[in-house]
ZAMARGU-4260 file (C-alpha; in steps of 0.2 Angstrom, whole numbers, plus 5000, padded with zeros to 4 digits):
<rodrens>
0) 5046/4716/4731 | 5048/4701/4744 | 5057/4706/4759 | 5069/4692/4767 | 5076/4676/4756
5) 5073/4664/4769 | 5065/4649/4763 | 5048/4658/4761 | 5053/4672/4753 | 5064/4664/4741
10) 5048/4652/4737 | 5037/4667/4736 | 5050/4675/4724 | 5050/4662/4711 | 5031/4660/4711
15) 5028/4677/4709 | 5042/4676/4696 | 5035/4660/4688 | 5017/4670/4686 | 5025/4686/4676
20) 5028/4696/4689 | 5041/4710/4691 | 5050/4702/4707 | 5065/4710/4718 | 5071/4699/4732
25) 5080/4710/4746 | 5089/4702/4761 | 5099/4710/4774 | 5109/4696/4779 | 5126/4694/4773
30) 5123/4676/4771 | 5111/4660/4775 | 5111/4652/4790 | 5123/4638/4792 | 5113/4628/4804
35) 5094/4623/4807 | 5083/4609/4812 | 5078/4594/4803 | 5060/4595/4795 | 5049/4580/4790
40) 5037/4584/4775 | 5024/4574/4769 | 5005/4574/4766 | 5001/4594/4763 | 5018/4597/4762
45) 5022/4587/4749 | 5010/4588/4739 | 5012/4607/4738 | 5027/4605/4733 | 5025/4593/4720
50) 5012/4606/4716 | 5024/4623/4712 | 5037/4610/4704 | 5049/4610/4719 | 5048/4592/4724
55) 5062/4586/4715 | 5074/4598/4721 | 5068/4593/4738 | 5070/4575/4736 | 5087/4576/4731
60) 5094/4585/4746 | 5082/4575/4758 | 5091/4562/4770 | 5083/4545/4772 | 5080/4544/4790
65) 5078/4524/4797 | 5070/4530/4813 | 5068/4544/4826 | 5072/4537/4845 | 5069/4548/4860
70) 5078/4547/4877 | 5076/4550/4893 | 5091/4562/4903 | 5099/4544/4906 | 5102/4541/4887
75) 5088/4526/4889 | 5076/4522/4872 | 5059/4527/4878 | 5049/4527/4862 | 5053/4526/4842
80) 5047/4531/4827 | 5050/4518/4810 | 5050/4531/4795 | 5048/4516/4783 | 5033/4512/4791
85) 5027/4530/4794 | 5034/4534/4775 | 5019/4519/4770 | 5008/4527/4779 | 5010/4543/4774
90) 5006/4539/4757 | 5024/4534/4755 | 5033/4551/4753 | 5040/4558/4768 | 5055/4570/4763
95) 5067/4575/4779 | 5077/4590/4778 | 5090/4599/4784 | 5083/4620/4784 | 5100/4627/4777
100) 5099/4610/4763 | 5081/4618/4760 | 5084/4634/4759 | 5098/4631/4747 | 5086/4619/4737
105) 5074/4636/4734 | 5088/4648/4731 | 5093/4634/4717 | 5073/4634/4710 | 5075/4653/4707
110) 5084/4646/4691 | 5068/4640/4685 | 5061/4660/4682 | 5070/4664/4664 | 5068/4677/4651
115) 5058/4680/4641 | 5048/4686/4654 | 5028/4695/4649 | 5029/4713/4638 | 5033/4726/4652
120) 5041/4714/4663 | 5058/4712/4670 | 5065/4699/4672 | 5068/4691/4690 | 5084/4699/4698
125) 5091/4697/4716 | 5096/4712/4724 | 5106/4709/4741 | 5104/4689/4739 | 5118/4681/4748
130) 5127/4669/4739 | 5125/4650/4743 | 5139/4644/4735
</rodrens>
């Protein structure tokens, strides 16, 4: 049993899944979230992604940020961020994403657990999951 279909638990859910296991996702929330904060991955993060086969799900709801520019209370640049050049030197994958675009990318991955599961098992089911459609 995985408690709570946030993005961990969704993630955790379709691993577990993925391995053979008997999985039931519960969530008390009537729905996602409709708002979050933007998230960089890259390095660590993208290669564990590309590692559990979620990567491409993530790239195609990631936003190509040009640059990140920070302000002072008078709206005046005081430093900036070039995510071309940081993408390069971060080995050249830096995937940004909205949380609610990421959340919907695992709930999407779930898809990726199908029958036939192992003798004995279930197959994945999603009891209480809100619907992201």
């Amino acid at each position: 049993m995985v408690v709570g279909a946030g993005i961990a638990g969704l993630v955790a859910a379709r691993q577990l899944g993925l391995a053979g296991w008997d999985v039931e996702l519960l969530e008390k929330s009537g729905a996602p979230r409709p708002d979050g904060y933007m998230m960089d991955f890259f390095g660590p993060g993208v290669e564990a992604a590309e590692r559990i086969g979620l990567y491409p799900r993530l790239a195609a709801v990631a936003y190509h940020v040009e640059a990140a520019e920070y302000v002072d209370p008078a709206g005046r640049p005081t430093s900036s961020l070039d995510y071309d050049q940081f993408a390069r030197l971060a080995g050249g994958k830096v995937l940004s994403l909205l949380r609610p675009d990421m959340e919907r990318a695992a709930l999407a991955a779930l898809e990726d657990v199908t029958p036939p599961p192992p003798p004995g098992a279930r197959p994945l089911r999603g009891a209480g999951l809100p619907s992201m459609e």
